[in-house]
C-alpha positions as CSV (number, residue, x, y, z in Angstrom):
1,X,28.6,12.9,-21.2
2,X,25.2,13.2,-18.7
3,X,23.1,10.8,-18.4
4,X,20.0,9.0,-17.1
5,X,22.9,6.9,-14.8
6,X,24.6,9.8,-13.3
7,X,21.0,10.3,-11.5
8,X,19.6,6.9,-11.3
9,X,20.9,3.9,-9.3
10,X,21.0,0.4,-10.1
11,X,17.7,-1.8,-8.9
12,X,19.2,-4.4,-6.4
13,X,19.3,-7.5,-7.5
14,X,18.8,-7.3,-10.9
15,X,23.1,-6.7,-11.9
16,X,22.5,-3.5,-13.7
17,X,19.8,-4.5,-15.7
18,X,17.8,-2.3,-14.4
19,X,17.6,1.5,-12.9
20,X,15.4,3.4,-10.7
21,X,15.8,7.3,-10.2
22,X,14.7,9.2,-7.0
23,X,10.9,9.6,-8.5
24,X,10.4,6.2,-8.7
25,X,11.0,5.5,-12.8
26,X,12.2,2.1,-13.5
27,X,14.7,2.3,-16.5
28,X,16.2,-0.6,-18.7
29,X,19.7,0.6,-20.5
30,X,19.6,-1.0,-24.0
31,X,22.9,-2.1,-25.8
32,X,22.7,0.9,-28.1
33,X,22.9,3.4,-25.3
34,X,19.2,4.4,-25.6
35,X,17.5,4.2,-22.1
36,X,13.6,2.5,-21.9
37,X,11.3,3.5,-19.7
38,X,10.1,-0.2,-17.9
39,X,5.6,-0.1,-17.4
40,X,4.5,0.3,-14.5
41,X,0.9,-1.0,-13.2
42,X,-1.3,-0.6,-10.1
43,X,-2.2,-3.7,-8.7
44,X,-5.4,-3.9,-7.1
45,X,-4.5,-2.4,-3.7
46,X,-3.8,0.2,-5.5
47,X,0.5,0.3,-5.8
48,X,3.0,0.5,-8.3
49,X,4.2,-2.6,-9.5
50,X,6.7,-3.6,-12.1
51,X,7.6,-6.8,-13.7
52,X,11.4,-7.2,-13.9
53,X,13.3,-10.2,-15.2
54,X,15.9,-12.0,-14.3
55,X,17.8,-15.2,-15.7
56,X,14.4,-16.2,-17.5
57,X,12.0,-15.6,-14.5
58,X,9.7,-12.8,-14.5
59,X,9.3,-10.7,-11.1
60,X,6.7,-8.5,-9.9
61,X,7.5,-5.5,-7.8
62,X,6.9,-3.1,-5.7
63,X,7.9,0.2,-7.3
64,X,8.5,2.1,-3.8
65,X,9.8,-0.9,-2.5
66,X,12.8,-0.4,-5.2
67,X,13.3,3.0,-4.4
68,X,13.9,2.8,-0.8
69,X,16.0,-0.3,-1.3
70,X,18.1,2.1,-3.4
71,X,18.0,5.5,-2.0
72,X,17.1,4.7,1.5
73,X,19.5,3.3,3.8
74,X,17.8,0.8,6.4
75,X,20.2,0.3,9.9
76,X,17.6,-1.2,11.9
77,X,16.6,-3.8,9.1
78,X,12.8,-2.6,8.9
79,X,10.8,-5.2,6.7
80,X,8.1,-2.2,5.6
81,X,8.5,0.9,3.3
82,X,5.6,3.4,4.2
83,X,4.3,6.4,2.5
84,X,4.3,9.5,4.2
85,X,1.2,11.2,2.4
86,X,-0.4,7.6,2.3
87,X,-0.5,8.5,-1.6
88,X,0.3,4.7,-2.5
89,X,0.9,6.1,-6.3
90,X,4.0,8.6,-5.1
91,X,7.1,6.6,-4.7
92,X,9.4,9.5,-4.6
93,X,12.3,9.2,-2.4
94,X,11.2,12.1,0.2
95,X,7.8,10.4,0.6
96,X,9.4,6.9,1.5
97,X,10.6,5.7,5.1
98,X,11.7,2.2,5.8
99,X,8.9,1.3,9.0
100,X,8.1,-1.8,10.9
101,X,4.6,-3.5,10.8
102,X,3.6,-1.7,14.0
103,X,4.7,1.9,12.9
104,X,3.0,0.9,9.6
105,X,-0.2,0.3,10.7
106,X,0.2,2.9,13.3
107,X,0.7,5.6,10.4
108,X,-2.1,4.7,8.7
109,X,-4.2,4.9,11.5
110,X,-3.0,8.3,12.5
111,X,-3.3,9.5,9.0
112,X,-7.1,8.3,8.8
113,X,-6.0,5.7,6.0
114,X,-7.5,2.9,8.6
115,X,-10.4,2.9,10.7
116,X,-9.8,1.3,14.1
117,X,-11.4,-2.1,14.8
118,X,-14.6,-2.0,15.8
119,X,-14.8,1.6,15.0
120,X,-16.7,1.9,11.4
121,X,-19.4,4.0,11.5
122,X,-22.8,2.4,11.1
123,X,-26.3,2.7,10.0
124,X,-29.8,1.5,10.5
125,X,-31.0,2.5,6.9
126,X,-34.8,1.5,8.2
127,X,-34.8,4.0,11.0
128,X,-32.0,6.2,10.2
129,X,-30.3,5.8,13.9
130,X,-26.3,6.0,13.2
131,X,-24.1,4.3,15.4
132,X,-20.3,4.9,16.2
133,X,-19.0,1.2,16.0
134,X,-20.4,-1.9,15.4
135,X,-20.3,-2.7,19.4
136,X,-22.9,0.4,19.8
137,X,-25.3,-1.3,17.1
138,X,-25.0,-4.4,18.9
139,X,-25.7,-3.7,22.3
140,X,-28.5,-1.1,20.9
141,X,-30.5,-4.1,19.3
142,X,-29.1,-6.8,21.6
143,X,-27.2,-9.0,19.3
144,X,-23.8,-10.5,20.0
145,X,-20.9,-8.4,18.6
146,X,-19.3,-11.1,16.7
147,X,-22.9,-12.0,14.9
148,X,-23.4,-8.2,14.1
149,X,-20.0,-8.0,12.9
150,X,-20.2,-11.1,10.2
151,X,-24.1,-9.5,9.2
152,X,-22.1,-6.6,8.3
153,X,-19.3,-8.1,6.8
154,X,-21.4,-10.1,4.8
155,X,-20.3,-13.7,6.2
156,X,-24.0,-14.3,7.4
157,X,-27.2,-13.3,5.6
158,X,-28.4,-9.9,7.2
159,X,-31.9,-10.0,8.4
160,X,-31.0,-6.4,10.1
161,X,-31.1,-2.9,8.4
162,X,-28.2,-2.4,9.3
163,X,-25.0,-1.6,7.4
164,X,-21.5,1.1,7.1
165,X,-22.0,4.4,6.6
C-alpha cells in the first residue's frame, strides 16, 4: 500500500505526530488512516508558519525550518535555513540550504533582498535632487549623519524634505 509516509518524513520533535514532505506540506496522520493537511499562515515577515502541538503546548513554526531539519542534513551545525530564490513562501527542499548568519545576510544582499547600510536611495521631494545614501543627503545639506538618518527613519520630527525613494 502507497502512501503520503512512503514520501514524507516525520517533523522532529514532534514523535510522529506530525509529517512534512519535500514541498514543504505539514501532514497530521489521523487514527483512521486518513491523512490532514496541518494550516499553514504567513506571519508578518512574510514566512510560513505552523502551529504544532505537543504534550498540551501549542508551537509555532517555521515551515522551511521543518523541511530542512528533515531533508537537509546539517554537518557544520548552521543555526540559519536560507532561501535560495529569496521567495520566503517556497519551502521546497531544492530551494533550502542550512547557512550561518553571515552567509545569510550576505545572500540577501547579493540577491538585492537588502539594501546595504547607509545605501537607501533618497529624495528631496521639495527640489527633486536624489541622493545615493543617506551620507550623500547629509553632507549635501550639512547635517550630521546620525540626525539625518533618525529624520528619515522617523525617530525625530523631519523639518527636511527629505525622504526614501
Amino acid at each position: 500500500m502507497n502512501t503520503f509516509f512512503d514520501h514524507g518524513k516525520p517533523v522532529p520533535g514532534f514523535h510522529e505526530k506530525y509529517f512534512v514532505d519535500q514541498h514543504g506540506q505539514i501532514f497530521r496522520p489521523m487514527k483512521n488512516g486518513c491523512i490532514l493537511p496541518v494550516h499553514t499562515r504567513i506571519d508578518r515577515a512574510g514566512y510560513n508558519t505552523v502551529r504544532l502541538f505537543k504534550e498540551g503546548r501549542t508551537h509555532t513554526k517555521f515551515v522551511h525550518r521543518l523541511v530542512a531539519e528533515a531533508y537537509l542534513p546539517n554537518p557544520e551545525k548552521k543555526c540559519c535555513v536560507n532561501h535560495l530564490n529569496g521567495a520566503k513562501t517556497d519551502n521546497r527542499v531544492e530551494n533550502l540550504e542550512w547557512v550561518n548568519r553571515s552567509e545569510n545576510i550576505q545572500h540577501a544582499y547579493n540577491t538585492g533582498l537588502l539594501s546595504a547600510p547607509g545605501k537607501r536611495k533618497v529624495e528631496d521631494q521639495c527640489s527633486g535632487r536624489q541622493f545615493s545614501s543617506i551620507k550623500e543627503a547629509a553632507d549635501y545639506y550639512h547635517i550630521p549623519y546620525s540626525t539625518c538618518k533618525n529624520y528619515l527613519s522617523g525617530r525625530y520630527p523631519n523639518p527636511t524634505c527629505l525622504s526614501y525613494s
